[in-house]
DOZA-511592 format. One record per residue (C-alpha): residue number from 0; residue in one letter; chain; x, y, z. Coordinates in nm, 3 decimals. Example, Ala and Ser with C-alpha at 12.3 -4.5 7.8 and 13.67 -1.06 7.14 Angstrom:
(pt 0, A, A, (1.230, -0.450, 0.780))
(pt 1, S, A, (1.367, -0.106, 0.714))
END
This chain:
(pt 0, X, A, (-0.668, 3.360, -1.176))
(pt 1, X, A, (-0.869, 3.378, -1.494))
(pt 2, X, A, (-0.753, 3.011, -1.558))
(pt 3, X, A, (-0.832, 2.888, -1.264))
(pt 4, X, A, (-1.195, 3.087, -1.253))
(pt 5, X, A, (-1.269, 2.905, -1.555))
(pt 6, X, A, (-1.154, 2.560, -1.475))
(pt 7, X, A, (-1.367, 2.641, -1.133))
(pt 8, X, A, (-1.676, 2.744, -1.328))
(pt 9, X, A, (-1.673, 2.398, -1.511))
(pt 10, X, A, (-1.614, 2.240, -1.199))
(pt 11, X, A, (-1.918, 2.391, -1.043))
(pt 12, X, A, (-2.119, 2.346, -1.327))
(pt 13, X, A, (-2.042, 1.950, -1.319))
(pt 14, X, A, (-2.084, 1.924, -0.960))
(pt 15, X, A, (-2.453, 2.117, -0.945))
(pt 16, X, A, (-2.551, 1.884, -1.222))
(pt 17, X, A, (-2.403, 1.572, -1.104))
(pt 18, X, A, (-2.627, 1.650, -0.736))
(pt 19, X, A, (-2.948, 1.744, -0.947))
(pt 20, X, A, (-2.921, 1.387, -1.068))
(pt 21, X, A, (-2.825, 1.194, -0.765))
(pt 22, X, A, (-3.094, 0.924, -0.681))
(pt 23, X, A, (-3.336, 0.980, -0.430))
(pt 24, X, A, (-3.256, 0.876, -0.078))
(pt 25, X, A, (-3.358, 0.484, -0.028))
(pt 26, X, A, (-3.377, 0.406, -0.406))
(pt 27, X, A, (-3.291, 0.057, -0.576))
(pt 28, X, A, (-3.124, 0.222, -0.889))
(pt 29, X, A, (-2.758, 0.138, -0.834))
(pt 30, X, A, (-2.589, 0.075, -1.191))
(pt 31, X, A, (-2.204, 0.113, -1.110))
(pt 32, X, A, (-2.314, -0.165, -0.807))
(pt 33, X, A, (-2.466, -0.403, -1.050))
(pt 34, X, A, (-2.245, -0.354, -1.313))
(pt 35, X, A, (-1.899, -0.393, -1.142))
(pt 36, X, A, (-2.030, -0.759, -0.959))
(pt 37, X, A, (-2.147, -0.813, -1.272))
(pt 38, X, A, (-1.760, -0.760, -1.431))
(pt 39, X, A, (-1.607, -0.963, -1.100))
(pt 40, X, A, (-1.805, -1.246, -1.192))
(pt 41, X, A, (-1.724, -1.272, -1.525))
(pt 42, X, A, (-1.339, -1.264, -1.414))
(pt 43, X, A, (-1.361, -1.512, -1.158))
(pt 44, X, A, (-1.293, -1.294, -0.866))
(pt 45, X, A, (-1.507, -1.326, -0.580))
(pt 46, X, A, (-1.342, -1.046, -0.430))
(pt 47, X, A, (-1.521, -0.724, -0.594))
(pt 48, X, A, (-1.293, -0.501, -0.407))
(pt 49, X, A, (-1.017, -0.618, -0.569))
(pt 50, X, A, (-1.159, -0.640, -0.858))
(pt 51, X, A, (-1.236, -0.274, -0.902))
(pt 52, X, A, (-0.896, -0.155, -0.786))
(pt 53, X, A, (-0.716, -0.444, -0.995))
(pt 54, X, A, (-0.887, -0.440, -1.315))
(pt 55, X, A, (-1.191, -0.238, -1.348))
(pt 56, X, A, (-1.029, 0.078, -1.263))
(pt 57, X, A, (-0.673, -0.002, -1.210))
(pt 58, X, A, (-0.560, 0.364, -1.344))
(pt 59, X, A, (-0.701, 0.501, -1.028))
(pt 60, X, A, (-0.514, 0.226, -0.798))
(pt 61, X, A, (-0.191, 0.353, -1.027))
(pt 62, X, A, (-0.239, 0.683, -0.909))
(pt 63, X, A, (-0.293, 0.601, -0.541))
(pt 64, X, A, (0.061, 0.391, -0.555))
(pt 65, X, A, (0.230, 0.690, -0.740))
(pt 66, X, A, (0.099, 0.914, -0.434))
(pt 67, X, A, (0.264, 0.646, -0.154))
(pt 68, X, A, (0.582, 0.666, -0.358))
(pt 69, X, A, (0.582, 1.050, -0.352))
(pt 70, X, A, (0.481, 1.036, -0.010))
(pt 71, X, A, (0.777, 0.781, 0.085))
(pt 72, X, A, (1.014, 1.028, -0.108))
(pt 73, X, A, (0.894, 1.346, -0.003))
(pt 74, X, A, (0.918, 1.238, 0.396))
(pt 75, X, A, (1.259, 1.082, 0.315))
(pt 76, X, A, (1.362, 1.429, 0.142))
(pt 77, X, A, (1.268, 1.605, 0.466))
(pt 78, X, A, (1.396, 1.394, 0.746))
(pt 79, X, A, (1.701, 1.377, 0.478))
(pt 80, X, A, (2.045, 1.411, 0.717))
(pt 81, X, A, (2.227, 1.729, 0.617))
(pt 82, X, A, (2.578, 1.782, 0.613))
(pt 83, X, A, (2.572, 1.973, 0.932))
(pt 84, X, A, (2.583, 1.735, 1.235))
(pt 85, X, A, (2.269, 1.689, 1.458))
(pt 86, X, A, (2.319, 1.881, 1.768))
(pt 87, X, A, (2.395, 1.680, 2.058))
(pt 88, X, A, (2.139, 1.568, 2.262))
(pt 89, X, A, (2.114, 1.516, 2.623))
(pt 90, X, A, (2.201, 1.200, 2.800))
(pt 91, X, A, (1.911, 0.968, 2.926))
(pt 92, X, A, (2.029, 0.742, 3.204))
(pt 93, X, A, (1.857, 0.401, 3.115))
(pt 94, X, A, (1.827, 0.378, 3.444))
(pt 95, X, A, (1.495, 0.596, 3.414))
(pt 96, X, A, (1.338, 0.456, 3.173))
(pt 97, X, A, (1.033, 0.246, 3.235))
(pt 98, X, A, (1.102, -0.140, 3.241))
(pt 99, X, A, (0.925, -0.313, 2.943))
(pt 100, X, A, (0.664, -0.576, 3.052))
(pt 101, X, A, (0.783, -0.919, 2.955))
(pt 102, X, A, (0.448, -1.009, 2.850))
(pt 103, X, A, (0.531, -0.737, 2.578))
(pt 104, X, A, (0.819, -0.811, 2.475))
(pt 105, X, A, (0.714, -1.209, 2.471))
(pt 106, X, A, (0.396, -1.077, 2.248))
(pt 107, X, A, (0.617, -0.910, 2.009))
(pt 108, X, A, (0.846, -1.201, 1.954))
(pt 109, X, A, (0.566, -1.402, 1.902))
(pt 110, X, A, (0.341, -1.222, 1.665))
(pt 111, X, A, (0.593, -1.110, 1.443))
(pt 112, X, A, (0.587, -1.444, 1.238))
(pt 113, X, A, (0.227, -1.465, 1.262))
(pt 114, X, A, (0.126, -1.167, 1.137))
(pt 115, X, A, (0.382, -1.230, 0.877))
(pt 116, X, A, (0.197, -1.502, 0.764))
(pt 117, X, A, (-0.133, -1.352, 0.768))
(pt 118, X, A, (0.033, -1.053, 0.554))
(pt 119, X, A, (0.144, -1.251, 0.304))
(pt 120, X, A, (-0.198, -1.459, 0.287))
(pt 121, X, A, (-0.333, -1.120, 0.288))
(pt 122, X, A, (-0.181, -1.039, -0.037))
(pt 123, X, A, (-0.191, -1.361, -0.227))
(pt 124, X, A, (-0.541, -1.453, -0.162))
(pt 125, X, A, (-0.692, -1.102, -0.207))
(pt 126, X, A, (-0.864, -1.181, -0.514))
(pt 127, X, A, (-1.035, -1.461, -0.312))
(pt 128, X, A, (-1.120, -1.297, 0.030))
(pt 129, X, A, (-1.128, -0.962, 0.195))
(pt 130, X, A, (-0.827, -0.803, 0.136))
(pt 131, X, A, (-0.554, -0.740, -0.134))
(pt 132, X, A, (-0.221, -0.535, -0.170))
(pt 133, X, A, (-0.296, -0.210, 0.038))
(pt 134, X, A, (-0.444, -0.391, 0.317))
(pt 135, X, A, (-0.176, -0.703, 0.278))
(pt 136, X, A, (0.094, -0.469, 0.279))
(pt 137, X, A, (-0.002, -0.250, 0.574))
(pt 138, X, A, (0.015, -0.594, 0.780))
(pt 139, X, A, (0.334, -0.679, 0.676))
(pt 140, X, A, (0.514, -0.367, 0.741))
(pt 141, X, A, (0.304, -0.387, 1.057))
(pt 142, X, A, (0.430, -0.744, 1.176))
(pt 143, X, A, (0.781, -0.622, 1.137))
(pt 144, X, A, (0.763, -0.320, 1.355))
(pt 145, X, A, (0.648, -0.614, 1.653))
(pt 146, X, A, (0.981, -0.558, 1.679))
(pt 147, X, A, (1.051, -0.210, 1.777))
(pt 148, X, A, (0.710, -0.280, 1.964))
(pt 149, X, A, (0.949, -0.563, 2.185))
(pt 150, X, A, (1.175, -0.304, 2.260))
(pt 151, X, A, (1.492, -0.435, 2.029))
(pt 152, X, A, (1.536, -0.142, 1.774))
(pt 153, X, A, (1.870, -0.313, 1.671))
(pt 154, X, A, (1.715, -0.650, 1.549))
(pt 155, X, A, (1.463, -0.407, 1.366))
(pt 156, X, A, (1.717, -0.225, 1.244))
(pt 157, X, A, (1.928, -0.590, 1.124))
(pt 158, X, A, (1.625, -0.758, 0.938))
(pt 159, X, A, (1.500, -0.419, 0.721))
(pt 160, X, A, (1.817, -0.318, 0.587))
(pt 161, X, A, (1.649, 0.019, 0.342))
(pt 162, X, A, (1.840, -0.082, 0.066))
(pt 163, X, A, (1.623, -0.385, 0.033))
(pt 164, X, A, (1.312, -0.185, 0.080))
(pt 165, X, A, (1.384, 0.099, -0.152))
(pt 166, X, A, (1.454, -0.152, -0.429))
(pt 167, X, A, (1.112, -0.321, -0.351))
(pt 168, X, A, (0.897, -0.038, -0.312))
(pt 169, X, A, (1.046, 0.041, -0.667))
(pt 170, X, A, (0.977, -0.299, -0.794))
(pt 171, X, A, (0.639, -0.302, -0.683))
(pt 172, X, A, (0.565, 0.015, -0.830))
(pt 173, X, A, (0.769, -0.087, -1.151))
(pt 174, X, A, (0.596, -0.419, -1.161))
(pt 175, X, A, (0.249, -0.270, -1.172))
(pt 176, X, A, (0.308, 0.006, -1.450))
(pt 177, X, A, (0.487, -0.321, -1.652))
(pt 178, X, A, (0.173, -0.562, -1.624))
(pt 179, X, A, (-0.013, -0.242, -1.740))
(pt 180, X, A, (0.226, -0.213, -2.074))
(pt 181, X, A, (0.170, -0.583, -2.127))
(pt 182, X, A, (-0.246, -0.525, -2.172))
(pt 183, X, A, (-0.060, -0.267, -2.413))
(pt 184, X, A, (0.127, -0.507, -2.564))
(pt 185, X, A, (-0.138, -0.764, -2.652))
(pt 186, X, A, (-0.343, -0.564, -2.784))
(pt 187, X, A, (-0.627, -0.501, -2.498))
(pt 188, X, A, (-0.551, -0.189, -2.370))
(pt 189, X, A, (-0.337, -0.073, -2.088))
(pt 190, X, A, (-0.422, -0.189, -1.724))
(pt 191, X, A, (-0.657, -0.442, -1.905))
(pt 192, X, A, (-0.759, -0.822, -1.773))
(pt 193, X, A, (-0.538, -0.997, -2.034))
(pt 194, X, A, (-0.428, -1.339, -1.850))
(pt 195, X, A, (-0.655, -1.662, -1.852))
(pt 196, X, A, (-0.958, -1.607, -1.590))
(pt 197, X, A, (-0.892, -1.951, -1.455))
(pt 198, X, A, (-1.176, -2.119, -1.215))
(pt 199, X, A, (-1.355, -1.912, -0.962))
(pt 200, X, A, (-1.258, -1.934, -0.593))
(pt 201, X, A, (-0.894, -2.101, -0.726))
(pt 202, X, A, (-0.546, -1.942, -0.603))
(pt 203, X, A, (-0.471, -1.947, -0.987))
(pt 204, X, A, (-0.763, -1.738, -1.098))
(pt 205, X, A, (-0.912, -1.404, -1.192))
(pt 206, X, A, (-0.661, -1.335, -1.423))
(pt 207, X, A, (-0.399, -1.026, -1.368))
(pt 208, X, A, (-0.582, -0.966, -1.045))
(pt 209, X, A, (-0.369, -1.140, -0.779))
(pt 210, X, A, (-0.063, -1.047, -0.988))
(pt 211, X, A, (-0.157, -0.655, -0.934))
(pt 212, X, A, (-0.217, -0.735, -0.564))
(pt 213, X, A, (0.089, -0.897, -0.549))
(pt 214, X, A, (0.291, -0.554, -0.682))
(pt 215, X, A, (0.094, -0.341, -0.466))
(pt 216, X, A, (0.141, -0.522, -0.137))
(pt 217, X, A, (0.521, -0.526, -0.237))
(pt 218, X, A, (0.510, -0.134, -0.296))
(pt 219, X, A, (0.294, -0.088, -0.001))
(pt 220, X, A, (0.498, -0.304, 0.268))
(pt 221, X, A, (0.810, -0.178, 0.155))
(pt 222, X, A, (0.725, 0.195, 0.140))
(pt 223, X, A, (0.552, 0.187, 0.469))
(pt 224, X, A, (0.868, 0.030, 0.588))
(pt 225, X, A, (1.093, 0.275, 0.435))
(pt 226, X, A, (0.874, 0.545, 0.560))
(pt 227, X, A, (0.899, 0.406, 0.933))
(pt 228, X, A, (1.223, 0.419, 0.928))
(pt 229, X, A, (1.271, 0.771, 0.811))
(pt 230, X, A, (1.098, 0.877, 1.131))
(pt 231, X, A, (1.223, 0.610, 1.378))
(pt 232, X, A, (1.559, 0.763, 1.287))
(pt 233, X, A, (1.472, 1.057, 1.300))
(pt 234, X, A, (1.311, 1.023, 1.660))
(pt 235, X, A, (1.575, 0.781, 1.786))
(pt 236, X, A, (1.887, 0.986, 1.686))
(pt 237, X, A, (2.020, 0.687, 1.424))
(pt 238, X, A, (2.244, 0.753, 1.121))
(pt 239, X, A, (2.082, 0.454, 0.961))
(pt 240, X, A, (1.961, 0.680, 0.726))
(pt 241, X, A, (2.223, 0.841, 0.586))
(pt 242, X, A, (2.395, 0.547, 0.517))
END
């Protein structure tokens, strides 16, 4: 308690003194605003977004993929099968179930490649246009679900094999912490903006940027996906996961 009164006591400190200086309501004083379009220019990315969670304060977006990976692992941990069988469950004569509407099952079949694509241009081009790796990622673990969403959890089941997944959610989050080293490694400081800044509004621009974005929307898709499935199985009764 006495540690955590103290650590409290500079926390309250910093926050009453931090509100005493906020700027009046309606005022044109915005430095962190001026200053981070300011940096995005100067790296060629048109995209400030990405820019801040790239480059200008890439330790935070390290954090934030560190949480989705202990997120993924602690729901995995959890829903984890034991060696104690599940209790059997009753029978459900398919019979019952409500028919699925062809127009939804037609849908799903026909927006899984399309929202594949827009995914993946998602990703690559979020140095360019809204977007980047979180969002990117989200979509593409979205698009494959169109699947479940069609009503054929077996080809959902055949085209995201976890293995696969778990490997790339590692990769993406091992990819990111090694273009971090390499700033290291040259000399510029961890996380920094090391690569050539290439022409603005080019696919081959902004530097590390798109490479981060890249990473992320690998870790991001294929945690999400991995997560899914953890509680699809779960739900549906599969031993998917224990395999």
């Amino acid at each position: 308690m006495a540690v955590f009164l103290a650590g409290a006591l500079g926390l309250g400190i910093a926050v009453v003194v931090a509100i005493l200086r906020i700027p009046g309501f309606g005022n044109d004083f915005h430095p962190y605003r001026d200053a981070a379009v300011a940096a995005a220019l100067d790296r060629h990315s048109p995209n400030v977004v990405s820019s801040i969670n790239f480059d200008q304060r890439g330790l935070d977006t390290v954090g934030e993929e560190a949480i989705l990976v202990a997120a993924v692992v602690g729901a995995a941990t959890l829903l984890r099968r034991r060696s104690q069988p599940r209790p059997p469950r009753p029978a459900v004569d398919p019979s019952a179930r409500p028919p699925l509407l062809a127009a939804t099952r037609l849908a799903g079949y026909l927006l899984l490649p399309v929202t594949l694509v827009i995914g993946a241009d998602v990703v690559v081009h979020g140095h360019l246009t809204p977007g980047g790796g979180f969002q990117g990622g989200v979509v593409l673990a979205t698009g494959l679900h169109l699947l479940y969403v069609a009503g054929d959890y077996r080809a959902l089941r055949r085209v995201r094999p976890l293995a696969w997944y778990e490997a790339g959610e590692a990769a993406g989050m091992g990819a990111v912490l090694v273009l971090g080293a390499a700033g290291l490694a040259v000399g510029s400081g961890f996380l920094s903006n090391f690569l050539p800044k290439g022409t603005s509004g080019k696919l081959f621009s902004a530097g590390t940027v798109p490479l981060f974005s890249c990473a992320v929307g690998l870790a991001v898709g294929s945690g999400i996906v991995v997560l899914l499935a953890q509680f699809l199985d779960e739900y549906l009764g599969s031993d998917e996961g224990a395999r």
